[in-house]
LOPA-761118 format. One record per residue (C-alpha): z, y, x. Coordinates in Angstrom, 1 decimal. Layout:
% residues N
+--------+--------+--------+
:      Z :      Y :      X :
+--------+--------+--------+
:      Z :      Y :      X :
...
+--------+--------+--------+
//
This chain:
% residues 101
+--------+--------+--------+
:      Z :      Y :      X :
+--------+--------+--------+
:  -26.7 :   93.2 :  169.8 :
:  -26.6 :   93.5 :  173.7 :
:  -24.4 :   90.8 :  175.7 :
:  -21.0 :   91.1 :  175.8 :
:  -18.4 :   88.9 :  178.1 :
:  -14.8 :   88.9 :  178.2 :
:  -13.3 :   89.8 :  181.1 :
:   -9.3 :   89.7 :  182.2 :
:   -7.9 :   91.3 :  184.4 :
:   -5.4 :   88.1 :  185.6 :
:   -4.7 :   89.8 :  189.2 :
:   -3.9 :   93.4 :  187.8 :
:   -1.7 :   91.9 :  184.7 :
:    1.2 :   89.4 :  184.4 :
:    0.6 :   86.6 :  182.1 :
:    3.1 :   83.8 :  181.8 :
:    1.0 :   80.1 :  181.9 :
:    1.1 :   80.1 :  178.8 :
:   -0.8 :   83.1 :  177.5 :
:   -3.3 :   82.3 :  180.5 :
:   -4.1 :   78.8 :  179.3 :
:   -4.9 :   80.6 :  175.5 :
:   -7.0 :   83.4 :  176.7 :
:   -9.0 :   80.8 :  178.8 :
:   -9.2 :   78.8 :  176.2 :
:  -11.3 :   81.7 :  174.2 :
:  -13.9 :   81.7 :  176.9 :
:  -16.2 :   79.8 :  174.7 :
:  -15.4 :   81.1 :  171.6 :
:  -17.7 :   83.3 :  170.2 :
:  -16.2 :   87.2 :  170.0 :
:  -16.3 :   88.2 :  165.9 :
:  -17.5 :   91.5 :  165.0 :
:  -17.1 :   90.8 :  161.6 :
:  -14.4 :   93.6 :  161.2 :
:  -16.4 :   96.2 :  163.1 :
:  -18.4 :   98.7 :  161.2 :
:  -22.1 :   99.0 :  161.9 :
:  -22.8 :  103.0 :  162.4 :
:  -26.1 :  104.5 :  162.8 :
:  -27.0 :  106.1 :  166.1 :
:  -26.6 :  109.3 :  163.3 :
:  -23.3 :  108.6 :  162.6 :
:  -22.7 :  107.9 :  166.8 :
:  -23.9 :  111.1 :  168.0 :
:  -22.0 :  113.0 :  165.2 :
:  -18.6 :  111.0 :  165.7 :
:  -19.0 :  112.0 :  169.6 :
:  -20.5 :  116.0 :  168.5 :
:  -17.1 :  116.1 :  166.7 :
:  -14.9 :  114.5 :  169.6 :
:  -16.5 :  117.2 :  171.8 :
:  -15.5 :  120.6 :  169.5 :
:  -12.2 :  119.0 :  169.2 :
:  -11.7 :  118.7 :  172.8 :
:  -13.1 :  122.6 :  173.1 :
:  -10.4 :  125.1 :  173.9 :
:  -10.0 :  129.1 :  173.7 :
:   -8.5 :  131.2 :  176.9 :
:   -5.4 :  133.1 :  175.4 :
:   -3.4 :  135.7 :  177.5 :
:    0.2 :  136.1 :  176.1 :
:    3.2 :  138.5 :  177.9 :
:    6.6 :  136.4 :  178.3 :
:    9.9 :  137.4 :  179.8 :
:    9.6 :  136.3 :  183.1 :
:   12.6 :  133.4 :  183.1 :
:   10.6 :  131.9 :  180.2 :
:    7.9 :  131.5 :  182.1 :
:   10.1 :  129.9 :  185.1 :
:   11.5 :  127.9 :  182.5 :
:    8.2 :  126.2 :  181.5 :
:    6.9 :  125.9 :  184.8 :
:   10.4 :  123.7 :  185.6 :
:    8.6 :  120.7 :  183.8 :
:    6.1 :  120.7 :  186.0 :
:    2.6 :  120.2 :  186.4 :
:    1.4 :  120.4 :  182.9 :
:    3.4 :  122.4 :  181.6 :
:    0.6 :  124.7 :  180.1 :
:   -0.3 :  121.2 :  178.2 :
:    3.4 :  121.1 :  177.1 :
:    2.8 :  124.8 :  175.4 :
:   -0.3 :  124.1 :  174.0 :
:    1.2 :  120.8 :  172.1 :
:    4.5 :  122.6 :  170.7 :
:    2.5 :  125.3 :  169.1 :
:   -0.4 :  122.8 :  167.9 :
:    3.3 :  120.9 :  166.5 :
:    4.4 :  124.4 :  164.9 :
:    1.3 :  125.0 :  163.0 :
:    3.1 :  121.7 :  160.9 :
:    6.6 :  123.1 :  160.8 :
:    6.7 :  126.3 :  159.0 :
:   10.3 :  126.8 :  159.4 :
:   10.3 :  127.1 :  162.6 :
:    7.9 :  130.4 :  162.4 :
:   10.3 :  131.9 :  159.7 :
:   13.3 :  131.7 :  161.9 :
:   11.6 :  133.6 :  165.0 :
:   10.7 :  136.6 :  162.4 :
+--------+--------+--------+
//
C-alpha cells in the first residue's frame, strides 16, 4: 500500500486547543485500515462503471402552462435539478400519481 499522510486543514477550520492538541497527537500513530475492505481493481473499475451509468441522464421535452414554468424558474438557478429530484421522489410515492389522474 502506497504512503499516506494526514493532513489538516488548521487555517481553513476552527478547532478549539483542545481538539488541536488530539489530532496532533495522532501524527505518529499509525492510520488503521483494518475496517476498510480490500477490492480488486475488478471490483474498482465496476463500482466506478456503475457510478458513471448512474450519473447518465436522458434529454426530455415536456409542454407546461407557462406560469408553471415561471414558477420553477423562481427558485433559481437549478431549478431544472429541483424537477428532476421531485419526480425521481415520486417514482417512491405512489399516491401522489393517483391524485393527479
Amino acid at each position: 500500500m502506497g504512503m499516506v499522510k494526514r493532513v489538516i486543514d488548521f487555517d481553513n477550520y476552527h478547532f478549539s486547543e483542545e481538539s488541536i492538541t488530539r489530532l496532533k497527537a495522532l501524527d505518529d500513530r499509525p492510520i488503521d485500515y483494518s475496517d476498510i475492505p480490500q477490492h480488486t481493481v475488478e471490483q474498482i473499475r465496476e463500482g466506478r462503471r456503475l457510478a458513471i451509468e448512474m450519473r447518465k441522464k436522458q434529454m426530455f421535452s415536456l409542454r407546461l402552462p407557462t406560469s408553471t414554468i415561471e414558477w420553477w424558474k423562481s427558485f433559481g438557478s437549478g431549478y431544472t435539478g429541483i424537477m428532476a429530484r421531485l419526480l425521481e421522489e415520486a417514482r417512491n410515492h405512489p399516491e401522489w400519481i393517483k391524485k393527479c389522474l
